[in-house]
ZANU-581228 format. One record per residue (C-alpha): residue in one letter; residue number from 1; y negated, z negated, x negated. Coordinates in steps of 0.25 Angstrom, whole numbers, plus 2048, in hexadecimal, padded with zeros to 3 digits. Layout:
- a_NUM_Y_Z_X $
...
END
This chain:
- x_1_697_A23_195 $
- x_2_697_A25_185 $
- x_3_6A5_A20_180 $
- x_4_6A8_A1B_172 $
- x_5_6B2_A22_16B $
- x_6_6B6_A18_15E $
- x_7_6BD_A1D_151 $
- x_8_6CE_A18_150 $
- x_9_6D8_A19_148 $
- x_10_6E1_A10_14C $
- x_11_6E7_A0C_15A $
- x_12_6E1_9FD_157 $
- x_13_6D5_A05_153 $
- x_14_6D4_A0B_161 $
- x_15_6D7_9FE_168 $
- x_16_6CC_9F7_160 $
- x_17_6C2_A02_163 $
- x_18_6C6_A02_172 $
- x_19_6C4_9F2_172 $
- x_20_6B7_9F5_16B $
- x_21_6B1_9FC_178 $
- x_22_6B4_A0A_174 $
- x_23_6B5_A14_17D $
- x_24_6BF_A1E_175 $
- x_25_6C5_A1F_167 $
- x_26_6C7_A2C_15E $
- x_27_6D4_A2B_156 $
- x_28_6D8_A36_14B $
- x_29_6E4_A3D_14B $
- x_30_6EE_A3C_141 $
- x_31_6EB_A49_137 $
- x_32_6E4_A4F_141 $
- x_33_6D6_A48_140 $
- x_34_6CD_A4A_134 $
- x_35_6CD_A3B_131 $
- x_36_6D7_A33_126 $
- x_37_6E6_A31_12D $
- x_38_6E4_A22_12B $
- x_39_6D7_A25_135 $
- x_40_6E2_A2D_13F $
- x_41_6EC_A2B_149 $
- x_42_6F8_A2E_14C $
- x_43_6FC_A34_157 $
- x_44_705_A28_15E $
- x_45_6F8_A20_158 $
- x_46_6EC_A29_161 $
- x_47_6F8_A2A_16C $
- x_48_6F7_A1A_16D $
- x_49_6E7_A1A_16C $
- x_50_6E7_A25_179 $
- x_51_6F3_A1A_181 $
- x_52_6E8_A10_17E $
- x_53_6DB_A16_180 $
- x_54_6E1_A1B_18E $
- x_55_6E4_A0B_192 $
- x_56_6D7_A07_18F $
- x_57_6CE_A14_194 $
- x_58_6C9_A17_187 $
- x_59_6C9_A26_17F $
- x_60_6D0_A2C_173 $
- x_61_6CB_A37_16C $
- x_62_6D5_A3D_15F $
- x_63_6D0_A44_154 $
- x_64_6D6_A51_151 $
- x_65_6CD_A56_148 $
- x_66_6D4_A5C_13E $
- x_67_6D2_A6B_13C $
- x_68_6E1_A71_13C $
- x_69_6E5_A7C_133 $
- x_70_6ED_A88_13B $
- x_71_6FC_A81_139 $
- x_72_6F6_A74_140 $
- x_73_6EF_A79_14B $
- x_74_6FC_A78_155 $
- x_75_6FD_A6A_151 $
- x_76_6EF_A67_153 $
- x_77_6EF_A6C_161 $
- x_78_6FC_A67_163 $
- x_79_6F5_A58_15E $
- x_80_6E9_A5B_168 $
- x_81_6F2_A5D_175 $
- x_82_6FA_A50_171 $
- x_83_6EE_A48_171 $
- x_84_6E9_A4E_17D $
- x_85_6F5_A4B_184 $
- x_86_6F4_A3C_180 $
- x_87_6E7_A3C_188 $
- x_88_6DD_A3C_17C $
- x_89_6CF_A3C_181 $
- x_90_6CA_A43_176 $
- x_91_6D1_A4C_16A $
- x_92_6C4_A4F_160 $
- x_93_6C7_A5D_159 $
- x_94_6BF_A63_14E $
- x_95_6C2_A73_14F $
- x_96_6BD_A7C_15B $
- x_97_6C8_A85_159 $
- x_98_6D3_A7A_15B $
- x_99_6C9_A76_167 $
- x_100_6CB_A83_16E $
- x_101_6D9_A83_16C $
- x_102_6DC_A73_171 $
- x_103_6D2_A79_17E $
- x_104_6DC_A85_17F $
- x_105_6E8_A80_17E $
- x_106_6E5_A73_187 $
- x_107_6D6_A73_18C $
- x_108_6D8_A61_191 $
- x_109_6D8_A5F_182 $
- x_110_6CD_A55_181 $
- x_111_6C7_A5B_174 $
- x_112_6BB_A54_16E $
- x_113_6B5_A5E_163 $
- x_114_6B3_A57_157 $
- x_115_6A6_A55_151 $
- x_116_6AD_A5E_146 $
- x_117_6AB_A69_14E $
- x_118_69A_A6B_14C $
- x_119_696_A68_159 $
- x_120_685_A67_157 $
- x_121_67E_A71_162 $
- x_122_682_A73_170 $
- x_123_688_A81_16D $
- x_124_694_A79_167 $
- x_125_694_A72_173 $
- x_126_696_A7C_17C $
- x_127_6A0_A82_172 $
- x_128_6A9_A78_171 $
- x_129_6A8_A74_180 $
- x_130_6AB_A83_184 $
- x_131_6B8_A7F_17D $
- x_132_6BC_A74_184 $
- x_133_6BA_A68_17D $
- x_134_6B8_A5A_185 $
- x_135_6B0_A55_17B $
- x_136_6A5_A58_16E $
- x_137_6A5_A50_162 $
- x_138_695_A50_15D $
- x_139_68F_A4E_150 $
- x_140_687_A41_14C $
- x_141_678_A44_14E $
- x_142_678_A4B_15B $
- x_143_66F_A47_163 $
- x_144_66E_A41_172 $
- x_145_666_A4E_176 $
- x_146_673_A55_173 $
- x_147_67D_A4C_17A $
- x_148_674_A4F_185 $
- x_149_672_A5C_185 $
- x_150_683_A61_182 $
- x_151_686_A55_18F $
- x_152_67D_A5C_198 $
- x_153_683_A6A_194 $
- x_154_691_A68_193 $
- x_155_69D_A5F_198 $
- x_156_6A3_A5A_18B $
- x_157_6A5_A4B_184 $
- x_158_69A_A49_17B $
- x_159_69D_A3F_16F $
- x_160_695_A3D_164 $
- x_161_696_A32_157 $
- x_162_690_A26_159 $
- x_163_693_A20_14A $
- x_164_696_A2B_13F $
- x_165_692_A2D_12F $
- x_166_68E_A3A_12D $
- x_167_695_A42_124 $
- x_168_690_A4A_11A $
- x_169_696_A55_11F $
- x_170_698_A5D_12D $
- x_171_69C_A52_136 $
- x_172_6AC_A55_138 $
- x_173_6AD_A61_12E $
- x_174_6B0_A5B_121 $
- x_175_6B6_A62_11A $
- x_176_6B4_A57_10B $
- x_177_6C3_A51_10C $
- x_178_6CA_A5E_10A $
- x_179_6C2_A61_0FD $
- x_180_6C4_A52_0F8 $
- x_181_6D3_A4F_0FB $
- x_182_6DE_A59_104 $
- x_183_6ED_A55_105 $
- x_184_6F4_A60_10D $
- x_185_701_A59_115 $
- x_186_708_A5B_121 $
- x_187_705_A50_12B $
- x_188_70D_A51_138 $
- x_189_711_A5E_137 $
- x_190_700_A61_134 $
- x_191_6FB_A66_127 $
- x_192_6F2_A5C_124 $
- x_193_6E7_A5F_118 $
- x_194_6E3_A4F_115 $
- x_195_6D5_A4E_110 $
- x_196_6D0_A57_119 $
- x_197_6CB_A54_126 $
- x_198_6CA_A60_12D $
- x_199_6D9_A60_12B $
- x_200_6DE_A53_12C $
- x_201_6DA_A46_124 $
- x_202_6CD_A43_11F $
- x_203_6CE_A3F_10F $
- x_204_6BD_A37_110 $
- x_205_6B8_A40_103 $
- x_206_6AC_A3D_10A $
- x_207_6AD_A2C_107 $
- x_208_6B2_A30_0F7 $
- x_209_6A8_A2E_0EC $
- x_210_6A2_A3B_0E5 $
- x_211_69E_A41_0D6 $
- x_212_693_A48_0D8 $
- x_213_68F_A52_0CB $
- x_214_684_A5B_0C8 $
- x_215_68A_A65_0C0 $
- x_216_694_A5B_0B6 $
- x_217_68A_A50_0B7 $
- x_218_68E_A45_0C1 $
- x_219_684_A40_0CB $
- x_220_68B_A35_0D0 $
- x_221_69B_A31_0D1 $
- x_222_698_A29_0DE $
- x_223_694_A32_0EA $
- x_224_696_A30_0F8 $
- x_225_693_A38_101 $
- x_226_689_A33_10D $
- x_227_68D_A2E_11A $
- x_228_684_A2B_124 $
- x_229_685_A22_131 $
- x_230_681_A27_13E $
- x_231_682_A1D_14A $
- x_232_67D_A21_159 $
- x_233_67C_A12_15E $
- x_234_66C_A11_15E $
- x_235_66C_A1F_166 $
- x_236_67A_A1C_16E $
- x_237_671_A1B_17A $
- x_238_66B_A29_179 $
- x_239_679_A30_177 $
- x_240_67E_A28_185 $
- x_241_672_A2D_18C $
- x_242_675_A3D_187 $
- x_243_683_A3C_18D $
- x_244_68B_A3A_180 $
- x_245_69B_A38_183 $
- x_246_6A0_A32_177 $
- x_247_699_A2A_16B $
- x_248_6A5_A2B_160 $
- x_249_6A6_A20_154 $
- x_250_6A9_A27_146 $
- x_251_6B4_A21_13C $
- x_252_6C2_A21_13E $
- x_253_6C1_A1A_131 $
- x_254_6B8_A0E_135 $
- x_255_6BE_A00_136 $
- x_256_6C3_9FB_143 $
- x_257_6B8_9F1_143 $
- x_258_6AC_9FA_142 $
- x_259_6B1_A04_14C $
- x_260_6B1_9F7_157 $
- x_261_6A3_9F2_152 $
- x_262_69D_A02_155 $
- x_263_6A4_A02_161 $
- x_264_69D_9F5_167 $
- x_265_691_9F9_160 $
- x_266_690_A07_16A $
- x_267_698_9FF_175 $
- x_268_68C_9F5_175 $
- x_269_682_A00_174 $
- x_270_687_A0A_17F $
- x_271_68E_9FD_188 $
- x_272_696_9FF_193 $
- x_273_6A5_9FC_193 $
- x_274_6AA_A07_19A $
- x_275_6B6_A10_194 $
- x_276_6BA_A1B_19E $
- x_277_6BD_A28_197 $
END
């Protein structure tokens, strides 16, 4: 059965998304996810989602998906195997060295990897399966002949991005906020460089207006760089037939609303009112 995994961040977000028809929610973690702090929670915050989620059946997955620098990397574990043993269904990491390290250290760690991580032919597949993971985070674009091909070949949770912008960029590697804006502050005992979200809280230069010159002579004061929407719903079918586990909803940012009109939208396509894990 594919599951819908729903943006939150906000327990009343979680409880809105679960009443939506969602089968899971992804939270972000407090300075440890590349999104803004205001997007993230805390850890008494994800603790309560996890208590709920387990009433009512449903999954969480956290983003962890910052990339530590070497004093961190203890925390980083440390925050993994907290969240593990809360009962996360899901802890999405974006580095295959902190990967082989979680597996190593506790190979029940339900690691997700992130779609940071470049996963686009079936030898990454096989790598990131030979190191444990339960689950792989794939671009958007790939196609239901994939899906297939990695279900029939390996046993790992396939999920994939059902509504996204893409970015022009490398999906998960942007590297824009730490030119743009960087704050170095310790955060709960965490170096965090704010700005950057490859190591902890996002600054959007991506949504700011640009000059662009040629040579001195200025092209245009208002530039913004594009974003284009990408939506699975009018080949959902397809992906369900090719064995996909997990159609994931993009925006930690998006209004409470939208994110319950997408889920009914997919809900209504997919049907079925099952929840089991």
């Amino acid at each position: 059965m594919v599951k819908i995994l729903a943006p939150a961040r906000s327990f009343e977000g979680c409880t809105a998304a679960f009443n939506a028809g969602a089968h899971g929610v992804y939270l972000g973690s407090k300075t440890w996810s590349r999104g803004t702090a205001a997007h993230a929670l805390s850890d008494p915050e994800i603790a309560k989602c996890i208590g709920l989620a387990k009433t009512a059946n449903r999954l969480v997955h956290v983003a962890v998906n910052t990339i530590p620098g070497y004093k961190d990397t203890g925390l980083f574990m440390e925050r993994c195997l907290y969240y593990a043993s809360l009962g996360v269904d899901g802890l999405i990491v974006n580095d295959f060295g902190l990967i082989a390290g979680l597996m190593t250290m506790d190979n029940s760690v339900p690691v997700y990897a992130s779609v940071g991580c470049g996963i686009n032919n079936i030898a990454d597949v096989e790598f990131y399966v030979g190191l444990g993971v339960k689950g792989i985070v794939l671009p958007p674009g790939v196609s239901p002949y994939a899906i297939k091909t990695i279900k029939e070949k390996y046993r790992v949770k396939v999920e994939i991005f059902g509504e996204v912008m893409i970015e022009p960029f490398l999906f998960g590697k942007c590297w824009l906020g730490s030119y743009c804006s960087l704050n170095r502050k310790n955060m709960e005992g965490k170096e965090c460089f704010l700005g950057s979200a490859k190591r902890g809280g996002c600054s959007k230069g991506c949504k700011a207006r640009w000059e662009v010159f040629r040579g001195k002579d200025l092209l245009t004061g208002n530039y913004e760089l594009s974003f284009e929407p990408y939506s699975l719903l009018k080949s959902l079918k397809a992906y369900q037939a090719a064995g996909v586990d997990i159609i994931k909803i993009q925006g930690r940012d998006l209004n409470l609303e939208v994110v319950v009109d997408i889920v009914k939208n997919y809900k209504n396509v997919l049907g079925g009112n099952e929840h089991k894990n």
